[in-house]
N, CA, C and O of each residue as an XYZ file, in Angstrom:
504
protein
N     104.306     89.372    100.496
C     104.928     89.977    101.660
C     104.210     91.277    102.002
O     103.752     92.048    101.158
N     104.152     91.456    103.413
C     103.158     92.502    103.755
C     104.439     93.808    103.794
O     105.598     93.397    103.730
N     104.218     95.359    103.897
C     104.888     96.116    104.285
C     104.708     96.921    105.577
O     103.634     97.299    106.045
N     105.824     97.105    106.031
C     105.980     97.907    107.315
C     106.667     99.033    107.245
O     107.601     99.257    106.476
N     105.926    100.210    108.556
C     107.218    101.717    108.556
C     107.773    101.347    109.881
O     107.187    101.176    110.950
N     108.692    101.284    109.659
C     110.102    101.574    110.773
C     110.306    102.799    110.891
O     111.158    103.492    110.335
N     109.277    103.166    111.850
C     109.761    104.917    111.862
C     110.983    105.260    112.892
O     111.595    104.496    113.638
N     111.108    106.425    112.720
C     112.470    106.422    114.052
C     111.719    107.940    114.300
O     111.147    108.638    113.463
N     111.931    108.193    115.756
C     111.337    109.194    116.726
C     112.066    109.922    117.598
O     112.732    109.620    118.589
N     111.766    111.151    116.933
C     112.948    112.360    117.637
C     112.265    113.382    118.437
O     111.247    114.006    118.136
N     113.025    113.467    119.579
C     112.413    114.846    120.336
C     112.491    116.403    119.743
O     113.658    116.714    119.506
N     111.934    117.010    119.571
C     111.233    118.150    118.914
C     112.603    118.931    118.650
O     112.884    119.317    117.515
N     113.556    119.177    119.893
C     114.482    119.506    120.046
C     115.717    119.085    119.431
O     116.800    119.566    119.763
N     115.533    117.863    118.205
C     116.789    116.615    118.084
C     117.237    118.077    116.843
O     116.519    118.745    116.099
N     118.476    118.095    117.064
C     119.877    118.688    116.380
C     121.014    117.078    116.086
O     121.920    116.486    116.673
N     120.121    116.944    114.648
C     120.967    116.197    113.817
C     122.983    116.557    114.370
O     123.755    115.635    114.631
N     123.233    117.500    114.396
C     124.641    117.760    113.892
C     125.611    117.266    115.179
O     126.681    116.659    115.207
N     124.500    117.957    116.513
C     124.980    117.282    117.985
C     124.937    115.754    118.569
O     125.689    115.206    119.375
N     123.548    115.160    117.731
C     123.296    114.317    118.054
C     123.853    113.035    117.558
O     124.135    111.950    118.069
N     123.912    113.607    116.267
C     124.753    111.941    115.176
C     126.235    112.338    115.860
O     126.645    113.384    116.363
N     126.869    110.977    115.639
C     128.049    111.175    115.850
C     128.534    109.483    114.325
O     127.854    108.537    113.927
N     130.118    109.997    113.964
C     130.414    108.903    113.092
C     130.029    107.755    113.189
O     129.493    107.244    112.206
N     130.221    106.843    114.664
C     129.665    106.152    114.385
C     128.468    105.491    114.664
O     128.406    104.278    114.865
N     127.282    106.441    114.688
C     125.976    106.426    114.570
C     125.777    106.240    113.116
O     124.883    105.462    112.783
N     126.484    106.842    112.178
C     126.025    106.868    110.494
C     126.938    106.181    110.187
O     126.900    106.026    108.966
N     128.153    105.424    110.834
C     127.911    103.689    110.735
C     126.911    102.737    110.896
O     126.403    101.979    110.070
N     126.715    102.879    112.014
C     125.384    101.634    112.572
C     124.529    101.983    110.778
O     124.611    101.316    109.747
N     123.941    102.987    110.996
C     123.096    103.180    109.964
C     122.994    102.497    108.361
O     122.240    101.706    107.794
N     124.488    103.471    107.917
C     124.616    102.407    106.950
C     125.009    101.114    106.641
O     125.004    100.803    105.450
N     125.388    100.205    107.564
C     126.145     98.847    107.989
C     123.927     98.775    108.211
O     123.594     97.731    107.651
N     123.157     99.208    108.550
C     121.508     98.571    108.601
C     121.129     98.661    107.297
O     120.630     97.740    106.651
N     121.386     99.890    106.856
C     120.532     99.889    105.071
C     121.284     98.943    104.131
O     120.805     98.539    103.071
N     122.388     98.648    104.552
C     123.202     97.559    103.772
C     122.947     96.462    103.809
O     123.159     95.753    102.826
N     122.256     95.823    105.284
C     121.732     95.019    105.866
C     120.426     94.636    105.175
O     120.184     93.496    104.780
N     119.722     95.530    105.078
C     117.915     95.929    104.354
C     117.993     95.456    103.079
O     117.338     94.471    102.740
N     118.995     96.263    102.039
C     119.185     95.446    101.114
C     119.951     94.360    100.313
O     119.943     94.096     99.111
N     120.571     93.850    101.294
C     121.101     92.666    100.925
C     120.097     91.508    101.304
O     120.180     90.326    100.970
N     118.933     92.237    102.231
C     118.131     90.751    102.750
C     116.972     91.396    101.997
O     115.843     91.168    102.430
N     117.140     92.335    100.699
C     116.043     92.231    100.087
C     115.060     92.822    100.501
O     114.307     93.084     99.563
N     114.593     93.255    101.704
C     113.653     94.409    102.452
C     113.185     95.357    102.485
O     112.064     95.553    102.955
N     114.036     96.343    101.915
C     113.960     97.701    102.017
C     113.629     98.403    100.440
O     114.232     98.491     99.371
N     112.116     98.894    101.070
C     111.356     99.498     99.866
C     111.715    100.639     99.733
O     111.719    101.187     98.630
N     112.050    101.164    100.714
C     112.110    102.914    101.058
C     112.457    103.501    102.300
O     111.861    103.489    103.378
N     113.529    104.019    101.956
C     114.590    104.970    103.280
C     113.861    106.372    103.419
O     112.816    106.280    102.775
N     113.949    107.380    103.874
C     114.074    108.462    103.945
C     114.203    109.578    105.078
O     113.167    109.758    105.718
N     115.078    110.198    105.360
C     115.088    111.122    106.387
C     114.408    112.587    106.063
O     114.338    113.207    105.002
N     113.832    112.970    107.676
C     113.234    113.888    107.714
C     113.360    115.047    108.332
O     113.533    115.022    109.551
N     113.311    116.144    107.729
C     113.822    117.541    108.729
C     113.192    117.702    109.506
O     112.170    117.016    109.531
N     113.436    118.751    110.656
C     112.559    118.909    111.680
C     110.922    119.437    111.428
O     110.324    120.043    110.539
N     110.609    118.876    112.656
C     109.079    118.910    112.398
C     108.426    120.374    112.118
O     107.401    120.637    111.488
N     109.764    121.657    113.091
C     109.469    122.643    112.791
C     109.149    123.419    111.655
O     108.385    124.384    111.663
N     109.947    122.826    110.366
C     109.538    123.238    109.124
C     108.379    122.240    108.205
O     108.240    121.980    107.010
N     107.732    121.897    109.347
C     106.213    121.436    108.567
C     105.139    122.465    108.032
O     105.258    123.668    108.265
N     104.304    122.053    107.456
C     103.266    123.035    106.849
C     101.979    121.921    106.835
O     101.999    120.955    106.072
N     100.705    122.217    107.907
C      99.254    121.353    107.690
C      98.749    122.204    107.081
O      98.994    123.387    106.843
N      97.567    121.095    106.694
C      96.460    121.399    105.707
C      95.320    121.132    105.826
O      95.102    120.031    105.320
N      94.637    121.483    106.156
C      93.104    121.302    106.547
C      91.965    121.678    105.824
O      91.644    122.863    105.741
N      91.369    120.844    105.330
C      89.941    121.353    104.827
C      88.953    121.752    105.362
O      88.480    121.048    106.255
N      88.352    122.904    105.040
C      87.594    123.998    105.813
C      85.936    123.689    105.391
O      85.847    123.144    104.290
N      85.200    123.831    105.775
C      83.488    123.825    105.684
C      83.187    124.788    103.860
O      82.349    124.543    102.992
N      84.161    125.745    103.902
C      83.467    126.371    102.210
C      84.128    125.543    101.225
O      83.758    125.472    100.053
N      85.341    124.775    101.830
C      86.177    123.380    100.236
C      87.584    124.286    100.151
O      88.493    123.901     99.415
N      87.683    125.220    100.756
C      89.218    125.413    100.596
C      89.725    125.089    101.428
O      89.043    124.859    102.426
N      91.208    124.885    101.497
C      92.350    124.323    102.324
C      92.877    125.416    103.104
O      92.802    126.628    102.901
N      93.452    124.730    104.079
C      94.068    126.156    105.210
C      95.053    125.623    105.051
O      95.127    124.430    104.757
N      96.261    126.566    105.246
C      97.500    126.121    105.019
C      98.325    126.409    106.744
O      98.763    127.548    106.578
N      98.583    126.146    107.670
C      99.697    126.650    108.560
C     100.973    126.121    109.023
O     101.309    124.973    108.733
N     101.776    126.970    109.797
C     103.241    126.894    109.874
C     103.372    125.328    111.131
O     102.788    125.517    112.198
N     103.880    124.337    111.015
C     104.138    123.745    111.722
C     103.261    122.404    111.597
O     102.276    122.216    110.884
N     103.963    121.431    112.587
C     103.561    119.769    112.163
C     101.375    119.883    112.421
O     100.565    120.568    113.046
N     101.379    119.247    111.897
C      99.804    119.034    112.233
C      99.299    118.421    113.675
O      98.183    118.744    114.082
N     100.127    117.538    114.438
C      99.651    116.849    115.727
C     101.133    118.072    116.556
O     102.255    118.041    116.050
N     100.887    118.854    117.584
C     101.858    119.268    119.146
C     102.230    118.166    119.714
O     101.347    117.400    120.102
N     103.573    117.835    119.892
C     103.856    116.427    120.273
C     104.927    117.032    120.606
O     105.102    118.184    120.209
N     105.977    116.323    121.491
C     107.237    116.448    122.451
C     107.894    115.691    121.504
O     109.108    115.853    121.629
N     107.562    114.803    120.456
C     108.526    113.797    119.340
C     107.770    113.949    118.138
O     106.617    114.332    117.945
N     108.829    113.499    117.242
C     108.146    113.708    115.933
C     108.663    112.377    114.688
O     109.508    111.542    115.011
N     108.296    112.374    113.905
C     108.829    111.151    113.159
C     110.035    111.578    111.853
O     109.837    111.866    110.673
N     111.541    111.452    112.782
C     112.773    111.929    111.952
C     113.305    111.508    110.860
O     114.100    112.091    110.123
N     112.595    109.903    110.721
C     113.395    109.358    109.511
C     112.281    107.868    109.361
O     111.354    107.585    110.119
N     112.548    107.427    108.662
C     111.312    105.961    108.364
C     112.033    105.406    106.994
O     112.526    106.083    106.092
N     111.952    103.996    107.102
C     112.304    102.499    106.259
C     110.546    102.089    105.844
O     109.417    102.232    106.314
N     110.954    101.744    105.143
C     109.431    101.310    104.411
C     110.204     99.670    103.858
O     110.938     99.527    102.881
N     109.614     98.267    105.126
C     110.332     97.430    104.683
C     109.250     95.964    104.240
O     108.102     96.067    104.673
N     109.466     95.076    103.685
C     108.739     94.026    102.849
C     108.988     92.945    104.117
O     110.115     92.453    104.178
N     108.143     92.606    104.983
C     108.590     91.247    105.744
C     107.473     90.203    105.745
O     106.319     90.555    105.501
N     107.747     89.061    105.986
C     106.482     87.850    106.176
C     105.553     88.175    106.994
O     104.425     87.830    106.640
N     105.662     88.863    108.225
C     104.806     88.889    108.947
C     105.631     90.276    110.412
O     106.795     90.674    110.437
N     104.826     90.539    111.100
C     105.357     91.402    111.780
C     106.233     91.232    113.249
O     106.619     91.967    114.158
N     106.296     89.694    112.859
C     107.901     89.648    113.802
C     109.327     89.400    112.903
O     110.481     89.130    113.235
N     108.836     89.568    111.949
C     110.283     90.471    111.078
C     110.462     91.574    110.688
O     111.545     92.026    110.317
N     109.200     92.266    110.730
C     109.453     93.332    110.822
C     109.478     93.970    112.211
O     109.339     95.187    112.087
N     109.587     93.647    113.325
C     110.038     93.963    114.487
C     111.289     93.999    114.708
O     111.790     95.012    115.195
N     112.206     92.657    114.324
C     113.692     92.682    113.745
C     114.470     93.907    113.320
O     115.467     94.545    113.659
N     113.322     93.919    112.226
C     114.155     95.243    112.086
C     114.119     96.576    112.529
O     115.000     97.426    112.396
N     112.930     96.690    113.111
C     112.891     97.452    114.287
C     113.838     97.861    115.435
O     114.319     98.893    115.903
N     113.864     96.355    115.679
C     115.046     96.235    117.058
C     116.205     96.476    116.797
O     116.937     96.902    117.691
N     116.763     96.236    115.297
C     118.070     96.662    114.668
C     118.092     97.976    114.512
O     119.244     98.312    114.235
N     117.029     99.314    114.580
C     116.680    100.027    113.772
C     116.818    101.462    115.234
O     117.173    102.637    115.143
N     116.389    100.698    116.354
C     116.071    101.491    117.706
C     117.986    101.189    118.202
O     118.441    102.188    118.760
N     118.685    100.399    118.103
C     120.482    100.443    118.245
C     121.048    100.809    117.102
O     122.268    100.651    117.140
N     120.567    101.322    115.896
C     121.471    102.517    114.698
C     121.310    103.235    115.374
O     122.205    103.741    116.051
N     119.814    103.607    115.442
C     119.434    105.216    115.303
C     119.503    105.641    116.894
O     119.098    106.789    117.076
N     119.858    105.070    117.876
C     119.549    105.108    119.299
C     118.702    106.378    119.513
O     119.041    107.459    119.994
N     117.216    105.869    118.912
C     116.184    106.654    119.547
C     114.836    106.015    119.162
O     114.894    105.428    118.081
N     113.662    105.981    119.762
C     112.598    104.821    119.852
C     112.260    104.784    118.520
O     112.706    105.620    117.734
N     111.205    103.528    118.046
C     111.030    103.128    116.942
C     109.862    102.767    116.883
O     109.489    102.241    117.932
N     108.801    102.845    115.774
C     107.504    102.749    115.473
C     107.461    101.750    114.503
O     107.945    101.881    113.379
N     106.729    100.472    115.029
C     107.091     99.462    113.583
C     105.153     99.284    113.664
O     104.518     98.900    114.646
N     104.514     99.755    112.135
C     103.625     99.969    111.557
C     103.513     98.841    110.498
O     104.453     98.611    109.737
N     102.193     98.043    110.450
C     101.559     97.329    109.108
C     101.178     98.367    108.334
O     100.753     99.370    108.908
N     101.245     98.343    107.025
C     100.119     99.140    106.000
C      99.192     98.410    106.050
O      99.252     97.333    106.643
N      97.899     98.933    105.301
C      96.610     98.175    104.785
C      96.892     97.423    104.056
O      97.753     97.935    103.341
N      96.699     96.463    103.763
C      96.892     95.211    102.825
C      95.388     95.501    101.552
O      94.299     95.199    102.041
N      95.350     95.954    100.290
C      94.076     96.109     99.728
C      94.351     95.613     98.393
O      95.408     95.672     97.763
N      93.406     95.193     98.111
C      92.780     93.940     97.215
C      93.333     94.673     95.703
O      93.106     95.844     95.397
N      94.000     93.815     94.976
C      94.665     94.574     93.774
C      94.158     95.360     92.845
O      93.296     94.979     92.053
N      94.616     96.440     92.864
C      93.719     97.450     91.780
C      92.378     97.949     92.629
O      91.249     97.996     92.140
N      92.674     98.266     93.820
C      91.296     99.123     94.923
C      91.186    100.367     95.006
O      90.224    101.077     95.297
N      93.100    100.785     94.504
C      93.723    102.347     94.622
C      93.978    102.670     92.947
O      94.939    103.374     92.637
N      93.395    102.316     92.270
C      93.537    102.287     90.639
C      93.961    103.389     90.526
O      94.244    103.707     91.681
N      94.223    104.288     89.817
C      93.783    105.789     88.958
C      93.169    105.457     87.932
O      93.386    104.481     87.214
N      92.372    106.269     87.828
C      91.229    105.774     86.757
C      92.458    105.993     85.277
O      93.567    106.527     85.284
N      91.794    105.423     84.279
C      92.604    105.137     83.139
C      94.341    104.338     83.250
O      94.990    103.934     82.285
N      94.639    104.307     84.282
C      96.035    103.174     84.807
C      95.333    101.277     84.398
O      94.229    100.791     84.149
N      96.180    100.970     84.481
C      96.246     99.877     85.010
C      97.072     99.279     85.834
O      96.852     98.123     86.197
């Protein structure tokens, strides 16, 4: 089974506290309940605003720059993401489409790289 991100996408401006309402974090959990009962769901996680990001950039002498805020200026940002196991990517669109009526706000449904076993080793792992 290949994996997908179900991202969910918030305007820069999204205030969790105004914006959820009860039963929005119904829909939600009545979906992650959904995810894993059909076995899907690798990984949930919500995300604070983009405002308290920190990039990192590597500089021409090998040190890193560190600054205040998301790395891409964007009007949206990515608020929360499912990391889910499907056959192919019209199931993971499914859950997409389930994913854009929880969260009522747009949705990013992403393949990972698919790579050949043991490509990302750490050396001395197996």
């Amino acid at each position: 089974m290949a994996q997908y991100l179900v991202a969910i996408h918030h305007p820069d401006d999204y205030d969790p506290f105004a914006a959820e309402d009860e039963g929005m974090h119904h829909d939600i959990d009545v979906l992650n309940e959904e995810m894993v009962a059909a076995r899907v769901r690798v990984f949930v996680g919500g995300l604070q605003s983009a405002r308290g990001a920190k990039s990192l950039r590597a500089q021409a002498d090998g040190k890193v720059h560190i600054t205040d805020g998301p790395y891409l200026e964007a009007k949206e940002h990515v608020g929360g993401f499912w990391v889910v196991e499907a056959a192919n990517l019209d199931e993971a669109l499914e859950w997409g489409r389930k994913a854009v009526i929880a969260c009522r706000a747009p949705v990013e449904v992403r393949p990972f790289h698919s790579l050949p076993t043991g490509q990302w080793r750490v050396e001395g792992r197996k």
